[in-house]
N, C-alpha and C positions, 0 to 999 in steps of 0.2 A: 794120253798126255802128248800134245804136238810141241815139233821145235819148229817156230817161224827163222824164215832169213828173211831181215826187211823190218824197220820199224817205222818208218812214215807214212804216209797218206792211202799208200793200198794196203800196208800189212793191215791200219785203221782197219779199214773196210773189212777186209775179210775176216777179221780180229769179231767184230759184230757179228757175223754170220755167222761164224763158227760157235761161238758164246751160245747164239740162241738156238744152237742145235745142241748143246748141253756140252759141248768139249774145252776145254783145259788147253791155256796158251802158256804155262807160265816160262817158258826159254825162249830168246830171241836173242841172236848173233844179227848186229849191224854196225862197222866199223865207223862209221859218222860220227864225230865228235860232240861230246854235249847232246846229243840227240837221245831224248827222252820219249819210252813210249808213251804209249796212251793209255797202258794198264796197268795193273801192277803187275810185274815179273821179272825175273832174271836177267840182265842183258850182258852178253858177250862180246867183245869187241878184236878178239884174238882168233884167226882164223884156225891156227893149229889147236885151239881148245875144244873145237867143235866135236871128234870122236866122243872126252869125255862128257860132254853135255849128252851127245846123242843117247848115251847110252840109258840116260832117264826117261828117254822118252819113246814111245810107238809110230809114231807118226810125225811129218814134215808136212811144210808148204813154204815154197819162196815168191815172197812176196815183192818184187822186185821188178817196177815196172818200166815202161816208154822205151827208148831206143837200150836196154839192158836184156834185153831178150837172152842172150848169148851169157849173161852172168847166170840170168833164172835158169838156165838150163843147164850150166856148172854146176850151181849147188844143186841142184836135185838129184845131178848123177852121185854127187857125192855123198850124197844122206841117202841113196839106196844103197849106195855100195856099205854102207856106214849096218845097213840092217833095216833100217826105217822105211814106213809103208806109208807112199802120196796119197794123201787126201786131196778134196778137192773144197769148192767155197761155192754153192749156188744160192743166190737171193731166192726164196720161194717166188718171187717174182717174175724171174727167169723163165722164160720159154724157151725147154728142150725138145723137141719135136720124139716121138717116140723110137724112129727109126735112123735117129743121130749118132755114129761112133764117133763116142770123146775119149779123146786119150786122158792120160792121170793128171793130176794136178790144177786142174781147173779153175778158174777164180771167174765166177759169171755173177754179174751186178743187176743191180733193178732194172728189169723187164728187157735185159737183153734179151733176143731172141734168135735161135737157133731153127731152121726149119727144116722139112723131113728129107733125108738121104742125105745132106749134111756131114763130113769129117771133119772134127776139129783133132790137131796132135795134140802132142803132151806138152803141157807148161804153157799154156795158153792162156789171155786175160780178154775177158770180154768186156765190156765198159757198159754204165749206164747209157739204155735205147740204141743201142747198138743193133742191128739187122746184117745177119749172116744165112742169106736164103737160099733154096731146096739146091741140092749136092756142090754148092761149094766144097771146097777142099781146104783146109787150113795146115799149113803143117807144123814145126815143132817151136812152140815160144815165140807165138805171133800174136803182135797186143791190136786189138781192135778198140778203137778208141769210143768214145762217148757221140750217137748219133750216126756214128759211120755205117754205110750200107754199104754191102757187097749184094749187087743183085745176084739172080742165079748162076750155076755153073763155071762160078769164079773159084779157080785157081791160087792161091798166096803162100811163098815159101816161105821155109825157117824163118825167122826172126823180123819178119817184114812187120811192119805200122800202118797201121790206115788211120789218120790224124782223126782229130773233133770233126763229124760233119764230112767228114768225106766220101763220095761216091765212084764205086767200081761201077762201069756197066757189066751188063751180063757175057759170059762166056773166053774173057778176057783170063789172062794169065799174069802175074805180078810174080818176080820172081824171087831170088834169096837177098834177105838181108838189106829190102827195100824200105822207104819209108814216105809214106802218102801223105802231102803235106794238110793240113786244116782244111777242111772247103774246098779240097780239092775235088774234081769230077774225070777220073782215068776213062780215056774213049779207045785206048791201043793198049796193047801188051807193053808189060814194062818189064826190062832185064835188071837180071841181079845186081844188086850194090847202089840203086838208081835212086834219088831224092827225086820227088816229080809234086809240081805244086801249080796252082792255078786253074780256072776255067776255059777251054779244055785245058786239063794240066800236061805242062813239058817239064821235060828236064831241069834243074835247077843245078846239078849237084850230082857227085861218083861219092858213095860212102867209102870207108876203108873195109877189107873182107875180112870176115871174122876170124880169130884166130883160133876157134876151140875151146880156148880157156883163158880164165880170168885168175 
């Protein structure tokens, strides 16, 4: 029996997934007003209620996507620490390459693909057609969005974004807490905190640096 964090549009998705691998959503904590999931089940809106909920259940997944990287990564510390064991959400669609280290919690969509020597961290979202090829390095709660290519040997810190359709070329580094705008195409290394958009894409934008916690 899992506790999702997140009830719209990605928890949806991986809500499916998990369903049809035979597992049980019925908690879900999302402070959103009026927001209704998409299944039947419990929902929480009280963040200090969360110990007692957890305590029903085996398993977590936060479901909590786009530039929140740094919240999906709060709550998952916090439902380990709670006792709870990260699952993870792959489409059977999904190409994992065999010799791929993925960390916990994963949420990989229809026919992302993943290719061989490959690290993805933990709390990671791969998006539909998505392409992360051979030893990329991902690190911890970096969302790759829908269509987006990292060619080879690409580098991406914590919490970075590589928007709809965006392209890294190969051997390039993108650093912490970046975010690759739509259609973008990166031809240089990009430093931490950096909005970068356009063909070739620059700079657009300094994000603010994470703070840890939410």
């Amino acid at each position: 029996m899992y506790f999702v964090v997140g009830a719209a549009s990605q928890a949806r998705l991986c809500h499916r997934i998990l369903i049809a691998l035979g597992h049980e959503l019925p908690i879900v904590y999302d402070r959103t007003p009026d927001l209704v999931p998409a299944w039947n089940c419990e929902i929480i809106r009280n963040e200090s209620l969360i110990p007692a909920y957890a305590q029903k259940c085996n398993g977590f997944l936060v479901c909590i996507g786009d530039e929140h990287g740094e919240r999906r990564e709060y709550f998952s510390r916090l439902l380990l620490s709670l006792g709870l064991e990260a699952v993870s959400a792959v489409h059977p669609t999904a190409f994992l390459g065999e010799t791929v280290k993925r960390g916990r919690g994963l949420q990989a969509m229809p026919h992302a693909v993943v290719n061989e020597f490959a690290e993805i961290g933990d709390w990671c979202i791969l998006n539909t057609n998505c392409t992360v090829d051979h030893e990329c390095r991902l690190g911890n709660a970096v969302h790759i969005m829908g269509g987006a290519s990292l060619a080879g040997l690409v580098t991406v810190g914590d919490y970075s974004i590589a928007g709809t359709n965006a392209t890294v070329l190969p051997r390039l580094n993108i650093g912490r807490n970046c975010y690759i705008g739509a259609g973008a195409v990166v031809t240089k290394d990009v430093a931490d905190n950096t909005v970068m958009v356009g063909v070739p894409a620059r700079i657009l934008k300094t994000r603010n640096t994470p703070q840890g916690q939410l």
